[in-house]
Each structure stands twice: as C-alpha cells, then as structure tokens.
C-alpha positions as CSV (number, residue, x, y, z in Angstrom):
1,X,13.3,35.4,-7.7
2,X,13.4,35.3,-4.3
3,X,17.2,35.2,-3.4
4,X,17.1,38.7,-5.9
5,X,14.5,40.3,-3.4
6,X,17.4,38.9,-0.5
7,X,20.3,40.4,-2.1
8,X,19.8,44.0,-1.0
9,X,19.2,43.0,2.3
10,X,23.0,41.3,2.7
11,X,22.3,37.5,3.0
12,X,24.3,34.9,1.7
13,X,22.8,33.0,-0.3
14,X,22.9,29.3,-1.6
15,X,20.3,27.7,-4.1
16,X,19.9,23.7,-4.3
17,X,19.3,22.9,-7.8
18,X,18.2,19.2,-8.5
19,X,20.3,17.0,-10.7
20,X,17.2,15.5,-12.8
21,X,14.3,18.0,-13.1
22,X,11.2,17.2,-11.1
23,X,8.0,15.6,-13.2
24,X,6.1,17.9,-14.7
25,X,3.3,16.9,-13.3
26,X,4.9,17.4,-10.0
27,X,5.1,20.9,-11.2
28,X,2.9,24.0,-11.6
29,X,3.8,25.3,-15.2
30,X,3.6,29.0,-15.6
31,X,4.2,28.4,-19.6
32,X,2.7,29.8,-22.0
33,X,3.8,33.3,-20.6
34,X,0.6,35.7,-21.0
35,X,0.2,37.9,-18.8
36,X,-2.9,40.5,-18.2
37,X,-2.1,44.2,-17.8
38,X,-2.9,44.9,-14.6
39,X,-0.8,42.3,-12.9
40,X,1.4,44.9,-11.8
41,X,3.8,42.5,-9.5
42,X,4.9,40.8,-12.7
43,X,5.1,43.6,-15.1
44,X,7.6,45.8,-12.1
45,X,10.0,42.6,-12.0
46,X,10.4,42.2,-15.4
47,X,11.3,46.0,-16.1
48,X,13.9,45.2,-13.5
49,X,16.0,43.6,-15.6
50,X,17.4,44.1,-19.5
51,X,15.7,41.9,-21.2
52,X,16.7,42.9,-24.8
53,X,15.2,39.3,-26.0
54,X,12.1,39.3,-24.1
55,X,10.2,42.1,-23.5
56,X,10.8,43.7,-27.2
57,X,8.8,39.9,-28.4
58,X,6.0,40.5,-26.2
59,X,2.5,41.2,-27.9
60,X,-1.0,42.7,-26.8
61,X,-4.4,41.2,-27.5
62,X,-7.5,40.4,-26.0
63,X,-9.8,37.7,-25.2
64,X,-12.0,36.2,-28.0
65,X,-15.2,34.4,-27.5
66,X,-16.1,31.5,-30.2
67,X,-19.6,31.1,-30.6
68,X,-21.5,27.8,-31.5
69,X,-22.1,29.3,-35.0
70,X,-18.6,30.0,-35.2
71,X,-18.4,33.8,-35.0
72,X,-15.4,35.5,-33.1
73,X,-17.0,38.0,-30.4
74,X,-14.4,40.3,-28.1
75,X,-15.2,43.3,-25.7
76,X,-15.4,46.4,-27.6
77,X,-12.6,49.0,-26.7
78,X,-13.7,52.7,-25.3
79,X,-12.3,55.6,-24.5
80,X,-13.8,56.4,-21.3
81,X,-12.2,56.4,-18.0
82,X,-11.6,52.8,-16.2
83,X,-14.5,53.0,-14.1
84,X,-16.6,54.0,-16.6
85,X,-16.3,51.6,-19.5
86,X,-17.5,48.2,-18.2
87,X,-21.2,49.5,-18.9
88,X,-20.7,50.2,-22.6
89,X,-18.4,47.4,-22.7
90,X,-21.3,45.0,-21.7
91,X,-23.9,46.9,-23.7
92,X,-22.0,46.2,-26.8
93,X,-20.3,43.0,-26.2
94,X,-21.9,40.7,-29.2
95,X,-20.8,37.5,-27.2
96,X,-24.0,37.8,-25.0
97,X,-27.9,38.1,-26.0
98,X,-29.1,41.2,-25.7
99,X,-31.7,39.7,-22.6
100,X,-28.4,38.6,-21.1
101,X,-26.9,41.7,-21.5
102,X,-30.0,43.7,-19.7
103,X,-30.0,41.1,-17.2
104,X,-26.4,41.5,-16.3
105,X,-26.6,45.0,-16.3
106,X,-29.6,45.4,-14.0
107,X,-28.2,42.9,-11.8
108,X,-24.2,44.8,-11.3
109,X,-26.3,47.9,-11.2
110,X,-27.9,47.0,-8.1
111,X,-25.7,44.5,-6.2
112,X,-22.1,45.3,-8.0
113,X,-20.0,48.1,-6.3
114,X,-16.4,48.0,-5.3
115,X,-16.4,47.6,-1.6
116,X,-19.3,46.3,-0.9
117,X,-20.0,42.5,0.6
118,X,-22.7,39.9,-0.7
119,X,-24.6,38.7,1.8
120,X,-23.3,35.1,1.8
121,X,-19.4,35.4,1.8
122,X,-18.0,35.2,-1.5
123,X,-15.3,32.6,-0.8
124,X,-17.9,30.0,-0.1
125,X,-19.9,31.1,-2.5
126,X,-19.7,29.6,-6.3
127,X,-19.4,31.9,-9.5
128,X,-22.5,29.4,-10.4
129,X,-25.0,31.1,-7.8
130,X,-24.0,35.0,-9.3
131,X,-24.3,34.2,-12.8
132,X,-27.8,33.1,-11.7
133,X,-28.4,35.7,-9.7
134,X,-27.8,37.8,-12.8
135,X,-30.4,35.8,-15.2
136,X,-27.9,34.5,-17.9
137,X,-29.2,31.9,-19.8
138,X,-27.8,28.3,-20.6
139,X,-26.6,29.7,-23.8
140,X,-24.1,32.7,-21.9
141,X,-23.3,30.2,-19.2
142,X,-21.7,27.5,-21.9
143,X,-20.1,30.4,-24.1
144,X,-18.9,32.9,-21.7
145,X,-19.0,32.3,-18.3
146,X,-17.9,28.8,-18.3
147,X,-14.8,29.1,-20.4
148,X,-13.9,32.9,-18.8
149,X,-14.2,30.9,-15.2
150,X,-11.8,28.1,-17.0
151,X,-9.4,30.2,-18.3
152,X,-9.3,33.2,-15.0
153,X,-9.2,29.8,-12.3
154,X,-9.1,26.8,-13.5
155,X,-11.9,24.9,-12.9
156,X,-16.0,25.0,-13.8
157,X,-18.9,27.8,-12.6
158,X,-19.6,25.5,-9.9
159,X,-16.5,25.1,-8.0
160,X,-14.6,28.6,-8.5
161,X,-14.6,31.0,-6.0
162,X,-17.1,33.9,-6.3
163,X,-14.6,36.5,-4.4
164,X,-11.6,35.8,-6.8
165,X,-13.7,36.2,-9.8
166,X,-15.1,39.4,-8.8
167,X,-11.5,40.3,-7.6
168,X,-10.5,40.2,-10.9
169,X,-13.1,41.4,-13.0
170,X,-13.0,44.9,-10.3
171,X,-8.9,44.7,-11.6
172,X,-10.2,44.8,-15.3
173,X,-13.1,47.3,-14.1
174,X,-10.5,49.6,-12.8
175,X,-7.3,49.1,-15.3
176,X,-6.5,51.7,-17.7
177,X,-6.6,51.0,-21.3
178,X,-2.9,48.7,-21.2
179,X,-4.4,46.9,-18.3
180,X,-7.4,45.7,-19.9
181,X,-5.2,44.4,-22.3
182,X,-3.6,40.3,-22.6
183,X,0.3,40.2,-23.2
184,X,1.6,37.4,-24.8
185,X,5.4,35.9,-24.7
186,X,7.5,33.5,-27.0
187,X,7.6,29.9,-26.3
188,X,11.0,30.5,-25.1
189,X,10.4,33.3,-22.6
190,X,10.5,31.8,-19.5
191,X,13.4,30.1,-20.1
192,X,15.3,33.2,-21.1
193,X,14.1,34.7,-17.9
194,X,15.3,31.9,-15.8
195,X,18.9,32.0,-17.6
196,X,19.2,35.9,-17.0
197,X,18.3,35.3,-13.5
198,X,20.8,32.6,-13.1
199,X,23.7,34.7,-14.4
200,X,22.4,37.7,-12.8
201,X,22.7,35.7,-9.2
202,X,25.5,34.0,-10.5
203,X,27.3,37.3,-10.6
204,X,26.0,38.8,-7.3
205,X,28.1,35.7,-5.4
206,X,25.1,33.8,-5.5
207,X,26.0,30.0,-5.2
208,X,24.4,27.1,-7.1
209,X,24.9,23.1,-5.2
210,X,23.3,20.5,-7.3
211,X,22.1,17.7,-5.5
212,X,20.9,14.3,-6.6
213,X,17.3,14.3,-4.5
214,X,15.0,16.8,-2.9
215,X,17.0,17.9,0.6
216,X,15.0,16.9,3.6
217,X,14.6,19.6,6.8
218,X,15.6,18.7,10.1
219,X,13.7,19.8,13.4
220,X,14.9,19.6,17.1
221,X,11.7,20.8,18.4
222,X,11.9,24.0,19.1
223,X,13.4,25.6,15.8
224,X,14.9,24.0,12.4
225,X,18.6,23.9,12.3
226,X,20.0,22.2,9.5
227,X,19.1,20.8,5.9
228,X,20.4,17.4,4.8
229,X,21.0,15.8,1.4
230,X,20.1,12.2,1.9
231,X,21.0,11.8,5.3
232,X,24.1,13.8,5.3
233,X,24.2,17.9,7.0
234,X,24.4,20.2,4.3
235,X,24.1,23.6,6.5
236,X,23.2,25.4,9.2
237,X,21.2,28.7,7.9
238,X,19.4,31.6,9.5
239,X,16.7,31.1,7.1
240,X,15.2,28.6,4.4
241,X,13.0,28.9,1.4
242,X,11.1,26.5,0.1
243,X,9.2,26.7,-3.2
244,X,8.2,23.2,-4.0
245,X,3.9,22.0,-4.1
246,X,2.1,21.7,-1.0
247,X,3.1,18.1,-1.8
248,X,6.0,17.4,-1.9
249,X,6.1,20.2,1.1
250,X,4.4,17.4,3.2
251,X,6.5,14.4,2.2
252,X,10.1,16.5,3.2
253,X,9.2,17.7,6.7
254,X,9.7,15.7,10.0
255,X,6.2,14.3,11.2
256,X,6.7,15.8,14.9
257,X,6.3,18.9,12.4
258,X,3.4,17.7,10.6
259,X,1.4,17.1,14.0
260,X,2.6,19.9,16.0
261,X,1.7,22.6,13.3
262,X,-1.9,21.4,12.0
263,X,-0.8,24.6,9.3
264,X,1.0,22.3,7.4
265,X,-1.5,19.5,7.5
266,X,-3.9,21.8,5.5
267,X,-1.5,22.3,2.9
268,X,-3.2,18.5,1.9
269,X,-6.6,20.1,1.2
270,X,-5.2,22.5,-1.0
271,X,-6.9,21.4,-4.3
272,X,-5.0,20.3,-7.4
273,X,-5.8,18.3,-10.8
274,X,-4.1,17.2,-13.9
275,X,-3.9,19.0,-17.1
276,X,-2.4,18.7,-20.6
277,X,-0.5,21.2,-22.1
278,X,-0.2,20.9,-26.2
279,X,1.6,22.8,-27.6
280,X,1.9,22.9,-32.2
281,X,4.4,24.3,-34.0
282,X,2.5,25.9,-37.4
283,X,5.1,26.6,-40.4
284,X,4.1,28.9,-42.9
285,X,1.1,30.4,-40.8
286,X,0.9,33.9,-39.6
287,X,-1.8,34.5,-37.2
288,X,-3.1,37.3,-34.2
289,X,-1.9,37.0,-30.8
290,X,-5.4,35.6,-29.3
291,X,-6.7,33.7,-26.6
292,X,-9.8,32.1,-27.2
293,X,-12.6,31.0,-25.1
294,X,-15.9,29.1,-25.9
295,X,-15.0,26.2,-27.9
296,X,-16.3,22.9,-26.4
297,X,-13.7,20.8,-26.5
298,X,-10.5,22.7,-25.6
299,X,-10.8,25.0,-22.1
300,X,-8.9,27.8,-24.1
301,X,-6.7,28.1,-27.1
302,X,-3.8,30.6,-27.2
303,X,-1.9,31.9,-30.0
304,X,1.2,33.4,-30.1
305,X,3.3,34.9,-32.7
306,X,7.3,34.3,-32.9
307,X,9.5,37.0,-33.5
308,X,12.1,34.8,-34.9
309,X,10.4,32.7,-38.3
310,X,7.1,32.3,-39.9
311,X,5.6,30.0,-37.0
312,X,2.9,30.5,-34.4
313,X,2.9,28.8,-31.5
314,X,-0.6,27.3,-30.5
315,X,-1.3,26.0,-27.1
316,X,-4.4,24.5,-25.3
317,X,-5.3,23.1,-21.8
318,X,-7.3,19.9,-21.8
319,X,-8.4,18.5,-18.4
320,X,-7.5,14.7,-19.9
321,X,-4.7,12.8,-18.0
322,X,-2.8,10.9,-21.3
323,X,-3.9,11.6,-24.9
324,X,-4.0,8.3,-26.7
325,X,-2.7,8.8,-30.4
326,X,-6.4,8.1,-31.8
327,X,-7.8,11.2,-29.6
328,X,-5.1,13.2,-30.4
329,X,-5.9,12.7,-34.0
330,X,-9.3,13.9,-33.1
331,X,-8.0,17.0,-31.8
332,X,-6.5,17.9,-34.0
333,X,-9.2,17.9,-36.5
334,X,-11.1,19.8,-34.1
335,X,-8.4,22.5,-33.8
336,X,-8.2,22.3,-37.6
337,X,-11.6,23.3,-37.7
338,X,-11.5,25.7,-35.0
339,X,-9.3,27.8,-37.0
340,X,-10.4,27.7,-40.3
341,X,-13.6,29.0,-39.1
342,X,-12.3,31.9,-37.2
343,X,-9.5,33.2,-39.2
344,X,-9.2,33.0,-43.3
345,X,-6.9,29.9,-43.9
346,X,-6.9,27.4,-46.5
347,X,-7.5,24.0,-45.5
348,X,-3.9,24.1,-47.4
349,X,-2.4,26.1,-44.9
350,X,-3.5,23.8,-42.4
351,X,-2.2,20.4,-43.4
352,X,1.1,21.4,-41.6
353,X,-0.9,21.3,-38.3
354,X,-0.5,17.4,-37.8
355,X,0.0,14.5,-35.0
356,X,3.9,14.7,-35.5
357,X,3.9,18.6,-34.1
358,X,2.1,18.2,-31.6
359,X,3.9,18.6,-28.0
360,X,2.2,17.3,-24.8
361,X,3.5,19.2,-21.2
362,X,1.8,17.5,-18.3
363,X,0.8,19.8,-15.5
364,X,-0.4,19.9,-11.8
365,X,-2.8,22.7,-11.7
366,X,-4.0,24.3,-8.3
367,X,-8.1,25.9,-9.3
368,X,-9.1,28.8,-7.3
369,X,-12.0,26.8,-5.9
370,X,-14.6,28.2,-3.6
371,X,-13.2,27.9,0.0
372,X,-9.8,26.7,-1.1
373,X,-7.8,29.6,-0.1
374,X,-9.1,29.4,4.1
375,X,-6.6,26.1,3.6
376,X,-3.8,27.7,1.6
377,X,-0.8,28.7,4.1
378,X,0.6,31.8,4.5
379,X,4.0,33.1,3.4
380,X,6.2,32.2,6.8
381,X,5.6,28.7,8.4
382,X,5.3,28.1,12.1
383,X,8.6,26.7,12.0
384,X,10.8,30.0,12.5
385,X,13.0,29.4,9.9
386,X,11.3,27.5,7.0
387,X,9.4,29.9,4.9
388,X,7.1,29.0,1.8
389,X,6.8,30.5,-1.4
390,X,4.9,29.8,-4.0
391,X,1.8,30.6,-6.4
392,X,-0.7,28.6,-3.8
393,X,0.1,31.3,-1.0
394,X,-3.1,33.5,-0.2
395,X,-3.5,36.0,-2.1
396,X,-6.3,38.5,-4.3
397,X,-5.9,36.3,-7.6
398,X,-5.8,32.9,-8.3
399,X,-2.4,30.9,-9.0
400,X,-0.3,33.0,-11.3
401,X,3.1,34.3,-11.9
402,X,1.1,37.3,-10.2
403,X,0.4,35.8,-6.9
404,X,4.0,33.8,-7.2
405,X,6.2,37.1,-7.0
406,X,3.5,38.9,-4.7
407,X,4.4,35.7,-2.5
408,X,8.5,36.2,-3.2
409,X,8.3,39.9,-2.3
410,X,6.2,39.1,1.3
411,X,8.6,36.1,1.8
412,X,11.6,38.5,1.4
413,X,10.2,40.9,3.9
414,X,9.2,38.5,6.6
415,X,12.7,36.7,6.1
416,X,14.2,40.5,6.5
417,X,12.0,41.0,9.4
418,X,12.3,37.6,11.6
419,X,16.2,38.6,11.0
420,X,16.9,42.2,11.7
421,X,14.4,42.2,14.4
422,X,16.5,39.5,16.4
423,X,19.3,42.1,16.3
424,X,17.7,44.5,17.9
C-alpha cells in the first residue's frame, strides 16, 4: 500500500519480501475483513482499484448483543439526520434496562458534546470511570459495555482508553445511515487484495527481492545509508519503509540508534497480547452476516456469508494462548449453543460444526489502552531516512486497517516531503 501512494510521486521502488513468512504471532492480523462504514481511509483505497471479486462479496450488518437469557438485541435503525439519531437509538435499544437507558441519557445530555474536553484527560482516563459516571449497572457493564470495549480496542473497561472510545462512538454519532453500518468480507479477501496489489506494482516496475531473513539497517551516525541482508549491502536508498511490530523494529536497528533516539525505545511500551483466532467452516448452513457481542466466553463472534457455496464462515477471538483439544471441545459446544439459541437451527444442522473444522490463527494484538498512544511513534523516525508504518502509529482509532492506511498515506507525504524539499 505504501509503494502505491509512492508511485505518483516518481520513486523507484524495491519491496523485500521474506522467503518463509513471519509467525503469526509476530504478526498483527487484519483477517477477518469487516470493516465499519465510516472508516473512510479504507473504503477510498479499495474503490481505487477493480476489484470485480471483492467488493461485489462484501455484505452489511450490524452489531448484535446476546443477552444472558439468550435474546438477540441490536440498535434500532432511524431515519433522522446523523446527529440526531443516537437519542432514539438509545431510547429504544432493548440491550440496556430502561434505568440504564435514562441514566445514560441524562448523563451524554449533560457532559457529552462533540468538542468539548472531560475534566481529567480522556487518554488517561479508563472507559471504566464513564460508564460509571453514567450509572450503568453490573448487568449493562457485562453485556454491553464490556464486550463493545473488546470488540472497538481490544482489551477490558478498565484498561481502554476513554478518548478513543468516545472517538468512535462521535464517528457512529455523526455517520450517515452506510456509516453506521458493519461490512463484512470473504475469508479470502485479503488475500485477493494482496495479489491485486502485487500485480498491480508488479506492472508499474515495481521490483520484488526475496530474502532469506529480516534485512538489518545500518547507521553511520549522522543519517542511515544502506540496508543489509545478513551482513552483506543490499542498497543505498533515499528512503526506507519499514512496516514490521514495534518488535521486531527494536531488534533490527543499530543500538547507537536505540540510545541516541529514546523515540524508539518507547516503541517497547507499546502494549501487545496474544490472541486466538478460530475460524469453522459450516457446510450446509446459511446464516446473517453478524457480529455478536455479549456472550461470556467468546470476546465476539463474527459471521460471514460466502458468495461462492453453502458455507459460513464463523470466527471468534479468545484471549487464550494454545487451545488444548479438550477445551476446544468445550468451545465448541458452547458455540453450538450460542447459535441454536439465536438463530432457528436444528441441532442437526449443527453436527457439521465439529473439532476437525475448526482453524486456529495465532495473533499479536496491540489494545488501545489508556495512555498507550503518548508511547506510540509517529509516522517518520528521527533517523532521516527510516520511516515507520504501521496500524500502532498515532492516530483517532485504535489499530485497524483504518489507522494502517491513514499511517501509509502520512508516510507517503512525509517521504514526498523530506525528498522534494532537499531539492529545493
């Protein structure tokens, strides 16, 4: 993405491709592609491009709440302006009590307006201390708020970050009726993206090296000159882009880097945990695109319909590190369960759902946790030719393919800048 925001400005470009794929849990996994409506970055990018097998297969839907007694609750639709329908919205939403409800209301009423700042600042403040502030009980906490703070950044009421929740809910507050919408992907969409790309670039005299480990920088001092491929020089470039994890960001560069730019030392605070990414393949069942939130033992289950047979693709997030076969059993009886009571399936219907579909993805996940982003670096690196990319760059929303290409496009520009500006 980023070497198709250089192109236009006339660089020649190279991209270092490694000959074994990283671990995934060295990786931040984008997958499963949903995508809200008003991430606007991501939706301009992909109407870039023909994508005659993508964008036809995405589908809208919204977010479901699952209730302890099993009862489905989503935010009723309305046709008033944005700024007008988050009131009704909340009036009518089923998936709080109605004292919750009032509470809520009175509360955004009086200390809820775009624009205006909370008293303590809202990075350091937890989503935990405003949903108290606005009176919701236990009950709203475990079937709302929780898994809605899960699902929007990644981590629990008392770590995320008050100002990137409210971020986003003002986004839904002020989206038109698309935007308050959830699109939902294939399982095979991002890989169809990354192909396009590939022989998009490919086309464009974009060149591809493969190389057997991660290339390592080399610094004189004063600027970054070359990048080597275990030991050996590779190139001498105006400019280089790097779009690994703070991580393995840390482990490539030259220490006299690392202690001369503390910048890059506070890439190690930048927050990250483990995660578990299962993904069943259910033949024979036809079901709504849906995300749903609530359910105790899952942080959020998405569905999504294929275009191509009679399967839907079901993926969940558990905070677990390896699944051993008996709790995977477990699971899936719970998921079993989970959908029998929402949708009308036979317990039939559901014996296809087993241990033998089931497809565990190991991810690194970086939560939007309250203060995190004073640590997170910015797009260009004190080192005048290195410049990160990536979906931890600071940004309004929490890690996403949203804050990724907001990242690419900034990167782009500074690159464009630092460059043009030295002809001058």
């Amino acid at each position: 993405m980023t070497a198709i925001r250089l192109l236009p400005y006339g660089f020649r470009l190279h991209i270092l491709e490694r000959a074994t794929p990283a671990k995934i849990a060295d990786q931040l996994d984008l997958s499963p592609p949903i995508w809200p409506g008003f991430f606007h970055a991501t939706w301009s990018f992909l109407q870039e491009f023909p994508l005659p097998s993508l964008l036809p297969s995405i589908h809208s839907g919204s977010v479901t709440f699952f209730s302890p007694e099993g009862i489905p609750h989503s935010f009723p639709r309305t046709p008033l302006a944005p700024r007008l329908h988050l009131i009704p919205e909340l009036l009518f939403f089923s998936g709080l009590a109605w004292p919750d409800r009032f509470h809520l209301l009175n509360f955004l009423e009086k200390n809820w307006e775009i624009g205006t700042s909370h008293e303590v600042t809202p990075d350091i403040q937890t989503v935990e201390a405003w949903v108290t502030a606005a009176g919701q009980s236990e009950t709203a906490r475990n079937t709302v708020w929780g898994p809605l703070c899960r699902w929007l950044l990644g981590c629990d009421l008392s770590e995320a970050s008050l100002r990137l929740f409210l971020a986003i809910l003002t986004r839904y507050r002020q989206a038109t009726t698309r935007g308050r919408q959830w699109f939902f992907g294939t399982s095979s969409s991002p890989g169809e993206l990354t192909a396009m790309m590939r022989k998009w670039l490919t086309k464009q005299g974009v060149q591809f090296h493969i190389c057997e480990n991660y290339p390592l920088f080399q610094y004189n001092g004063a600027k970054q000159e070359t990048l080597s491929l275990s030991g050996r020089a590779f190139s001498s470039s105006n400019a280089y882009v790097a779009a690994l994890s703070p991580s393995d960001i840390l482990s490539l560069l030259p220490e006299r880097a690392l202690t001369k730019f503390s910048q890059f030392d506070q890439m190690a605070h930048i927050p990250s945990r483990s995660g578990t990414l299962l993904t069943f393949q259910c033949p024979n069942i036809q079901l709504p695109p849906a995300i749903i939130l609530g359910s105790q033992f899952i942080d959020w289950l998405a569905i999504l319909p294929s275009e191509t047979s009679d399967t839907t693709l079901m993926s969940l997030l558990q905070d677990h590190q390896d699944l051993p076969p008996l709790e995977t059993h477990i699971q899936i009886a719970r998921i079993r369960a989970l959908l029998h009571k929402i949708f009308p399936l036979s317990s039939d219907s559901l014996l296809s759902l087993d241990h033998q579909s089931i497809m565990p993805q190991r991810l690194r996940l970086f939560p939007a946790t309250a203060g995190s982003r004073a640590f997170r670096p910015q797009t260009n690196s004190p080192i005048s030719n290195l410049f990160l990319v990536g979906p931890w760059i600071a940004s309004s929303l929490p890690p996403s393919m949203e804050t990724l290409i907001n990242s690419i496009n900034a990167c782009a520009e500074a690159i464009a800048n630092r460059f043009f500006a030295g002809l001058r």
